[in-house]
N, C-alpha and C positions, 0 to 999 in steps of 0.2 A: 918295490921293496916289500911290497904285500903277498902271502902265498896266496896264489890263485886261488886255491882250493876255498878257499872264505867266500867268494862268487858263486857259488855251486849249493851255500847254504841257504835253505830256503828261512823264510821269516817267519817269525813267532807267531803262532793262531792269535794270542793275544791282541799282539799288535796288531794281526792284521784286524780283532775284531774292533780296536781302539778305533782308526780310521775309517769302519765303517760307523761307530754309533757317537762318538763325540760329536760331531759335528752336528748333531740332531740332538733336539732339546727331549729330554722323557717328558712322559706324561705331567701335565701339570697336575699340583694339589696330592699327589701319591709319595709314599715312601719307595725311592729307590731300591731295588731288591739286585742284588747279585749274584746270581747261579751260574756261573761262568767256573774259577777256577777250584781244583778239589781241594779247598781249604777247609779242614771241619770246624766248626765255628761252639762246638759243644767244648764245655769247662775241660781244661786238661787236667787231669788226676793230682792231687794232692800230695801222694808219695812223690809226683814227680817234684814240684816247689820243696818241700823237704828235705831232699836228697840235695839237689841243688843246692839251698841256703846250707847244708849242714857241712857243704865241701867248696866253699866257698872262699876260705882261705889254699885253696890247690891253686887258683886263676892263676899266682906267681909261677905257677911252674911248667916248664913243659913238657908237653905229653909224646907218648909214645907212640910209633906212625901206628903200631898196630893196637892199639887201643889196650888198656889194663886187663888183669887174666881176670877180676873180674868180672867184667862185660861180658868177656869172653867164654866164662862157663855159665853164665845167664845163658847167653845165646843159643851156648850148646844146650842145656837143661829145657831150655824152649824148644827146642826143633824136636828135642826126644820125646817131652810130652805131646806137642801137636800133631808127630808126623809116628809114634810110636816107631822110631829107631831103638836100634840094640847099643846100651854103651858104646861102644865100639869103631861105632861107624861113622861119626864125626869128632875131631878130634879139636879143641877148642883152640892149639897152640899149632896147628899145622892146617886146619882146614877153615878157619871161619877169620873173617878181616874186617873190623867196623869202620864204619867211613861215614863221613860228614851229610847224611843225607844219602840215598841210591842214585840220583839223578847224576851227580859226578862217578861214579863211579860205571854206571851203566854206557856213558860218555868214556872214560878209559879206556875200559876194559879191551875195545874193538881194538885201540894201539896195542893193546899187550898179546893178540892171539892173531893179529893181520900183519903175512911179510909182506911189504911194498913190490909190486911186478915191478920188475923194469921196463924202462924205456922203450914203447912201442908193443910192449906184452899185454897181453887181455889182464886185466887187472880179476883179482881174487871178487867173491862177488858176497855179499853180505844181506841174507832175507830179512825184509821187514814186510809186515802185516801192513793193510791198509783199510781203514783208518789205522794209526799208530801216535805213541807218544813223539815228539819232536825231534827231542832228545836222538833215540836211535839212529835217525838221518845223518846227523851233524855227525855222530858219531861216525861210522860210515865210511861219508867221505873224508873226514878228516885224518882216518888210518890208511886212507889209500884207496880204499874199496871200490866196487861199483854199490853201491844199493839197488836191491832189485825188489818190488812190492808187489808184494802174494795178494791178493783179492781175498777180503774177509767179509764176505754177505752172509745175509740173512738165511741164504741156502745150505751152509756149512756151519750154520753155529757161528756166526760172526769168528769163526776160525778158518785160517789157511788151508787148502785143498792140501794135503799135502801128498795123493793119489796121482795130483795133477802135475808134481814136478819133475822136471828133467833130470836123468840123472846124470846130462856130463854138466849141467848147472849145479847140481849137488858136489860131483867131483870138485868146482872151482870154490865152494864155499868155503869162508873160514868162521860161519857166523850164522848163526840162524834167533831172530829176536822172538819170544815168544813172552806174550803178559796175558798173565793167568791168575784171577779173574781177568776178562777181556776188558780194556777200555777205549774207547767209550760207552761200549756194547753191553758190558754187565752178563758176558756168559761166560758159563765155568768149561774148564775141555774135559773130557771125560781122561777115567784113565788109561783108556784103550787108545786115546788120541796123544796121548803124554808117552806111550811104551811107545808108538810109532814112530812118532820124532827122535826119542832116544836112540829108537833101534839105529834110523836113517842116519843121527848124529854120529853113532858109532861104528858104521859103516863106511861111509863119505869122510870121514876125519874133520868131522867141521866140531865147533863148540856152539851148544847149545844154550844158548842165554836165556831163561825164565824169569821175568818180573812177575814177581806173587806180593807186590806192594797192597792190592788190595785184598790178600786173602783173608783175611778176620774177618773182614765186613762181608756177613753173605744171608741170605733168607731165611733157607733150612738146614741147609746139610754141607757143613766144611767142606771148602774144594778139594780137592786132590792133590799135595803135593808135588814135585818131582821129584824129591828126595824120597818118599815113599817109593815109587815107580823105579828109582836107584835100588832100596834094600830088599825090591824084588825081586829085579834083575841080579842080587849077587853083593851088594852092599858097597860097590864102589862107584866114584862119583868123577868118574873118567869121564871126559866131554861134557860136563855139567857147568854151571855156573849157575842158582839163586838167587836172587835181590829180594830182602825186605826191609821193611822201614816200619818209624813210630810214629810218622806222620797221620796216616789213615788211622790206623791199629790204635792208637793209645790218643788221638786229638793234638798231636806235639807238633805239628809242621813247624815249629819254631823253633825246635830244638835242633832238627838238624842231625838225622842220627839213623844210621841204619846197618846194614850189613850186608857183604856175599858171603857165600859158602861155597867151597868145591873142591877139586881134586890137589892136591897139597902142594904140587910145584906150580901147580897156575897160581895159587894165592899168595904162594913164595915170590914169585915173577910180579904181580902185579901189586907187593907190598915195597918192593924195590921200585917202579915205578912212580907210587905215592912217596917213596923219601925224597923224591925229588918234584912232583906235582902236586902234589895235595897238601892239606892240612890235617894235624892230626886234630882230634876229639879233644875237647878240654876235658881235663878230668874231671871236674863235676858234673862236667856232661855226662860222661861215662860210668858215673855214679849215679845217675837220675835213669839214664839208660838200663842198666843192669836192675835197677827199681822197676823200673816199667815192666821189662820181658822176665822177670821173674813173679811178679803176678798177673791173673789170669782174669782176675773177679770185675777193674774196671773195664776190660776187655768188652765182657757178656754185658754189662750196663750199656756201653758204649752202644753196643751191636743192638742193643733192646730199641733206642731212641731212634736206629734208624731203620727195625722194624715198623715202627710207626709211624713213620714219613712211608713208609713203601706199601701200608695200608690205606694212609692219606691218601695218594697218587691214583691208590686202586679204585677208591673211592671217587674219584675226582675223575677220572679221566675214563675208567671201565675199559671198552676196547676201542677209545679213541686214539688218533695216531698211531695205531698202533702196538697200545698201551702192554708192557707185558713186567710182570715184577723181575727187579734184579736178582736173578744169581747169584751176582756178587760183585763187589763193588758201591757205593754209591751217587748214581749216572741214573737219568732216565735217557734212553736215544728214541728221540718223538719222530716218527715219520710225518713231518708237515707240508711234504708238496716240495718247499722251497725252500729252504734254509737261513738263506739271509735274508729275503722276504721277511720271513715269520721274524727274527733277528733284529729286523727294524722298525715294524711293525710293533714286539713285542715292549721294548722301549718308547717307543713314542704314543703308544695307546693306555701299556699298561707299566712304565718305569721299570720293567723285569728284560736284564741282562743276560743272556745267553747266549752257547757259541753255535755258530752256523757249522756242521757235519763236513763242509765244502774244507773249511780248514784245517782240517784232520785227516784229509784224506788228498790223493792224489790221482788225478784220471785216469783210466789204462789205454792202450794202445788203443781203443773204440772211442776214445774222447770224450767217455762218461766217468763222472767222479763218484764213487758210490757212497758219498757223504751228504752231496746235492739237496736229497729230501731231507734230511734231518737237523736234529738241532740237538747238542746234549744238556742235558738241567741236573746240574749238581744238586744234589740233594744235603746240601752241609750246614743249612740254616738251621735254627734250633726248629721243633716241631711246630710252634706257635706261629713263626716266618716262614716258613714252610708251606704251612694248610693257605695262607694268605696271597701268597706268591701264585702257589698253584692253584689256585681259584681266577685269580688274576687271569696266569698263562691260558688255563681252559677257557673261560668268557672272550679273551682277547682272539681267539685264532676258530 
């Protein structure tokens, strides 16, 4: 009475790293430190509690699957200023969709753009990076797909070869995951790597899916859009799909609040989907959201604090493991040898929790995991937990 297909889903890094380090006591006498999930642990912005208490009388009511035109011309007003688009080119009431958080939606979206093969047919094939977000797998399979995982080393920019793919594998695609900054990796793709995939997207008929959940957070120099890479190519946003969030971007993970963008019948198609799977945005959410993406100022604040964790690190570590500053995102990926080694070692020596690279990633056909050596260390602790953690992590390993 169970779909098969739930068998096939693999398990949560988390959990699986629960079952490695519970059972093992941390370090005695130390403060517990947790660098594991990308929670950012810095004060969320003030406008946002404001906005909230001030629409707080809205809770009674229910909201609209596609979020208030409010939201909706914030959203838009953001993507023009970030990505310098023309008016024009995105359309607040036909092109952009807010949704409870990206992570469901990024989980959808694969049912709304993968037809089911039939019975005894090669099923349609859907590329994820590896290491990858969780999310994308499950997704996957559970639109039918086969998931197939592209190899993201150290040798490509912790990016997918995409020189290396087949192209009657591209013909069967309906689906290509790309997150931009990389995670766990923390590198940016260039834009000559963003035209490529486009070009191949629009080629091969597949939809190109971009997680840019963490592009606000980056070193020097803002990542590169794909909506950019779109209003060069000619300003339309055919085979595209964006995801951003105010988790990373603004410190809200608790809000619960993000967005796609794209070509206007797919967001048509997949807002019809949500009136029946999703939930919509409570309106003061949507109020607090529209606050958020309409200023820019606690943004650079934000991005300032974890300048400073990333000069910590630099400080700390030099070119140990590996050591290289993020791009973007906030992720250190430590080359340690061993992963879970270091993982329980790190816990029981020095009470710092972190997740073993082995969990993020998946073997290739040579039965090596190219996650094996590493470890990722969120950087979300305020700076003060941070320089202490990371003093810890370097003495312990």
């Amino acid at each position: 009475m169970i779909n098969s297909e739930l068998s096939h889903l693999r398990g949560s890094p988390f959990g699986a790293l629960r079952s490695l380090l519970d059972p093992l006591p941390p370090a005695p006498g130390l403060e517990p430190v947790l660098l594991t999930i990308g929670e950012p642990q810095h004060k969320p912005p003030q406008l946002m509690i404001d906005a909230l208490r001030a629409n707080e009388h809205l809770y009674g009511k229910y909201p609209p699957i596609e979020g208030t035109a409010d939201l909706r011309a914030a959203i838009a007003g953001w993507l023009r200023r970030r990505y310098a688009l023309p008016e024009d080119m995105v359309d607040p009431d036909r092109n952009i969709a807010p949704v409870n958080g990206t992570k469901e939606a990024l989980y959808m979206i694969a049912s709304v753009i993968t037809e089911r093969a039939a019975t005894g047919a090669t099923k349609p094939a859907i590329l994820l990076p590896t290491p990858y977000y969780h999310v994308y797998h499950a997704a996957a399979i559970m639109a039918g797909a086969e998931p197939v995982f592209l190899p993201a080393g150290a040798e490509t920019h912790f990016f997918p070869d995409l020189d290396a793919l087949d192209p009657a594998l591209l013909n069967r695609t309906s689906a290509f995951y790309l997150c931009n900054p990389s995670n766990p990796q923390g590198t940016v793709a260039s834009a000559e790597y963003l035209r490529k995939a486009l070009s191949l997207a629009r080629k091969h008929n597949f939809m190109l899916i971009v997680d840019e959940c963490y592009s606000e957070i980056y070193d020097t120099t803002p990542p590169t859009g794909i909506l950019e890479i779109c209003r060069e190519e000619g300003g339309t946003l055919d085979h595209v799909m964006a995801f951003h969030s105010l988790s990373k971007r603004s410190s809200a993970a608790g809000l619960r609040s993000g967005f796609c963008v794209g070509e206007a019948s797919l967001i048509k198609t997949f807002l019809h989907l949500r009136s029946f799977a999703g939930a919509a945005s409570p309106l003061p959410v949507c109020a607090a959201a529209a606050a958020l993406w309409n200023d820019d100022t606690h943004v650079a604040e934000n991005r300032a604090l974890y300048h400073q964790k990333f000069d910590m690190a630099e400080e700390i570590f030099g070119s140990r493991f590996g050591f290289y500053r993020p791009e973007g995102g906030f992720f250190l990926w430590l080359n340690v040898g061993d992963g879970v080694e270091a993982a329980k070692r790190l816990w029981t020596k020095a009470a710092i929790r972190v997740l073993p690279g082995r969990y993020l990633s998946v073997a290739g056909a040579d039965g090596i995991n190219p996650g094996d050596p590493y470890i990722r260390v969120a950087l979300v602790a305020t700076p003060e937990s941070s320089k202490e953690a990371l003093t810890r992590l370097a003495d312990s390993l």
